[in-house]
C-alpha positions as protocol buffer text, in pm:
chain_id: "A"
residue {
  index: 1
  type: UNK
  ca { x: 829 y: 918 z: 1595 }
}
residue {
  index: 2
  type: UNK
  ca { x: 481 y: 960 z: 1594 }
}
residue {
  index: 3
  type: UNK
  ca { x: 116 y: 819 z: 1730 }
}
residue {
  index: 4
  type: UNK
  ca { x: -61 y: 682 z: 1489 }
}
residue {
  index: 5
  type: UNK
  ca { x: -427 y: 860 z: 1542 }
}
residue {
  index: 6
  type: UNK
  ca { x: -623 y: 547 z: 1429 }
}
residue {
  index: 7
  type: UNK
  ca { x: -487 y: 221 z: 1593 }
}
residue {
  index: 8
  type: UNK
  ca { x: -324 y: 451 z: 1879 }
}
residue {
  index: 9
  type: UNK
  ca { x: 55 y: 231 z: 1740 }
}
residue {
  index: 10
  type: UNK
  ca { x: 361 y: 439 z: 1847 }
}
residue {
  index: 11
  type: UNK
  ca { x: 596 y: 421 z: 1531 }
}
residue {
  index: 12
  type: UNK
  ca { x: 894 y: 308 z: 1503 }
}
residue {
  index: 13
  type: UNK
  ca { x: 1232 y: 562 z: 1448 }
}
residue {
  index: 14
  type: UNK
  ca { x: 1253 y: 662 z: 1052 }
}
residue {
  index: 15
  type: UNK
  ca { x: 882 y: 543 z: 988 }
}
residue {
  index: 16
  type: UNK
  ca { x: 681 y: 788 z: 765 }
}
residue {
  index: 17
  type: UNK
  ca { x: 412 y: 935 z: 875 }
}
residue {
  index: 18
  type: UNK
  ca { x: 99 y: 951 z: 588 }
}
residue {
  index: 19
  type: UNK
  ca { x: -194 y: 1197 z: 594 }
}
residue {
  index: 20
  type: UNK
  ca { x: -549 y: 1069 z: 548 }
}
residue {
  index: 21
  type: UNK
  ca { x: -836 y: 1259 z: 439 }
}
residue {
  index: 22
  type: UNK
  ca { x: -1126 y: 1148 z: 761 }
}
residue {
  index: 23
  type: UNK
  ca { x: -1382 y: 1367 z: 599 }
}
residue {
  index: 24
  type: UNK
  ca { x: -1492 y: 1614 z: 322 }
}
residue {
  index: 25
  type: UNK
  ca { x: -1745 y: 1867 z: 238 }
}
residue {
  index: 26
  type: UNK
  ca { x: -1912 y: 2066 z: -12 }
}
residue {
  index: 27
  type: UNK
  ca { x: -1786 y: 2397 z: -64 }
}
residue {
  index: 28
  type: UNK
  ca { x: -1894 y: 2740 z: -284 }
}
residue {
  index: 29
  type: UNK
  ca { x: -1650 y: 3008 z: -386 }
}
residue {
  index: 30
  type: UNK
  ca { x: -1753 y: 3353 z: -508 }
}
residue {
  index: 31
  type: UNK
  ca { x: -1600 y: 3464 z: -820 }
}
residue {
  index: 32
  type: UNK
  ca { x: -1360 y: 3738 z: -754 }
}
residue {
  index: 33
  type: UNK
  ca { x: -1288 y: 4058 z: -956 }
}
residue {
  index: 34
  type: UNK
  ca { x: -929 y: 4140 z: -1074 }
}
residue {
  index: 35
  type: UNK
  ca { x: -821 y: 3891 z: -776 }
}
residue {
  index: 36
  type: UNK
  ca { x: -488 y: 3793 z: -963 }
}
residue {
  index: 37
  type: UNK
  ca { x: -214 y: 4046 z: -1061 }
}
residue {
  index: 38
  type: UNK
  ca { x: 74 y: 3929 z: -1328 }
}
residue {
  index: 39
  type: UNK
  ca { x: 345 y: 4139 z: -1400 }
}
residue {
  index: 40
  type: UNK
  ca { x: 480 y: 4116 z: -1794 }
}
residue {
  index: 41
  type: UNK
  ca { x: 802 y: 4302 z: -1867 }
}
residue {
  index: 42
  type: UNK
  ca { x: 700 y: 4660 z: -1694 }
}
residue {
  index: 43
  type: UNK
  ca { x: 314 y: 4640 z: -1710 }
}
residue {
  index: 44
  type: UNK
  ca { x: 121 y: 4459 z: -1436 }
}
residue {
  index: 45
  type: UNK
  ca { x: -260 y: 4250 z: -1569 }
}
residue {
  index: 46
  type: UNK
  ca { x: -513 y: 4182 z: -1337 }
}
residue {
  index: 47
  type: UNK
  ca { x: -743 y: 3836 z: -1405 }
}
residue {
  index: 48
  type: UNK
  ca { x: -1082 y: 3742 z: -1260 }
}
residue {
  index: 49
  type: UNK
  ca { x: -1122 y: 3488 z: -1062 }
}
residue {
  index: 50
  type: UNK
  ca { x: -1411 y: 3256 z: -1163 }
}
residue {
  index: 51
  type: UNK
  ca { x: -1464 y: 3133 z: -846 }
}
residue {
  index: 52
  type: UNK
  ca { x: -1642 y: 2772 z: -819 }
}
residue {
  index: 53
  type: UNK
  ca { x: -1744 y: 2491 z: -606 }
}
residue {
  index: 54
  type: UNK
  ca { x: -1595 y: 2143 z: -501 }
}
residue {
  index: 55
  type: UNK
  ca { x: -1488 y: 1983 z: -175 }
}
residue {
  index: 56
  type: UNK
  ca { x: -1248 y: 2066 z: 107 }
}
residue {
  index: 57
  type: UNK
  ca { x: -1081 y: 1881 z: 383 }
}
residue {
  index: 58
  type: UNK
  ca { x: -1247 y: 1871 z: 710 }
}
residue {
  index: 59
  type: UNK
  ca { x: -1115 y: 1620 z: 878 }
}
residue {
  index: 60
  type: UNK
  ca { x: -744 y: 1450 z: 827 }
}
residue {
  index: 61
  type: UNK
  ca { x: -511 y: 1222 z: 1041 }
}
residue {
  index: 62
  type: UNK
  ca { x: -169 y: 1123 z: 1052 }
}
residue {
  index: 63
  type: UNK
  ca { x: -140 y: 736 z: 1035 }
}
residue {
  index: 64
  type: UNK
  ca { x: 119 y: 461 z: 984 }
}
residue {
  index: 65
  type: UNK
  ca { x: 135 y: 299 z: 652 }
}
residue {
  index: 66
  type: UNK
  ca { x: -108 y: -25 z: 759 }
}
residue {
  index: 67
  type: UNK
  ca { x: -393 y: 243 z: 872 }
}
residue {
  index: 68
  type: UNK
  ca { x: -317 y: 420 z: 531 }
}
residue {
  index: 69
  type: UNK
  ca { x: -391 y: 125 z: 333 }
}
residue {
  index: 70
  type: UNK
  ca { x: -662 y: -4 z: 509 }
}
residue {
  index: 71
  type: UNK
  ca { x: -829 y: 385 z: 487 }
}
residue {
  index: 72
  type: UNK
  ca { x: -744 y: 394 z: 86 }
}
residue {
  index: 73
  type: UNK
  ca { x: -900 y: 71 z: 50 }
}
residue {
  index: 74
  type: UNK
  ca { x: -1252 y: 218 z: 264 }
}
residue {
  index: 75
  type: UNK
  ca { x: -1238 y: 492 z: 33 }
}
residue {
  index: 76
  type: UNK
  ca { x: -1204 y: 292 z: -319 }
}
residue {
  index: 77
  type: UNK
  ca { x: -1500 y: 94 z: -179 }
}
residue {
  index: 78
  type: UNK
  ca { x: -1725 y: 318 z: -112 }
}
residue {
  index: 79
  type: UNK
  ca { x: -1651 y: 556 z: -459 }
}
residue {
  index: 80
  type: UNK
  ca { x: -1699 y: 205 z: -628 }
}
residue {
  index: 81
  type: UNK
  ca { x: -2008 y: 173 z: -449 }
}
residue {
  index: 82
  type: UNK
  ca { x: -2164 y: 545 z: -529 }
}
residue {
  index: 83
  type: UNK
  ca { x: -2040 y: 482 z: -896 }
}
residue {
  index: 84
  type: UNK
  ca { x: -2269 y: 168 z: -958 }
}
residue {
  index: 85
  type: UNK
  ca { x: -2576 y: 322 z: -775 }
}
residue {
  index: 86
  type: UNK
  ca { x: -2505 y: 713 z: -811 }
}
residue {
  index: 87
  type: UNK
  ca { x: -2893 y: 779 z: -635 }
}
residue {
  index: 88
  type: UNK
  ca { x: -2800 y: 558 z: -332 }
}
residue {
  index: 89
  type: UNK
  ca { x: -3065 y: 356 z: -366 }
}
């Protein structure tokens, strides 16, 4: 059993929880010399890693399945809404 951490709903017994993404951000990281080691047969390789940029999780909470749907839903919205006007505008 659980609290839901939107509506405040205790669940019921057996009712899965589901983790929602609250908020994102922007994130940078530095490339990385010989950062990754594979071992083939006796002889170990080391790879660079490239690094890169995208978006972490900043902010998640566990819901009940109604909350879930209704966040999903939010979220579809508002990437349909940044699609049609990508400046915001």
């Amino acid at each position: 059993m659980y609290r839901c951490e939107l509506c405040n709903r205790v669940s019921r017994p057996g009712e899965r929880a589901t983790k929602v993404v609250m908020e994102r951000r922007p994130t940078e990281y530095p490339s990385r010399s010989k950062a990754q080691r594979a071992r083939t047969g006796r002889r170990a390789k080391s790879h660079d890693d490239p690094g890169g940029a995208g978006y972490e999780i900043a902010k998640e909470a566990i819901v009940c399945a109604t909350c879930a749907e209704e966040q999903l839903a939010k979220e579809a919205a508002q990437d349909a809404a940044q699609d049609a006007d990508p400046l915001g505008i």
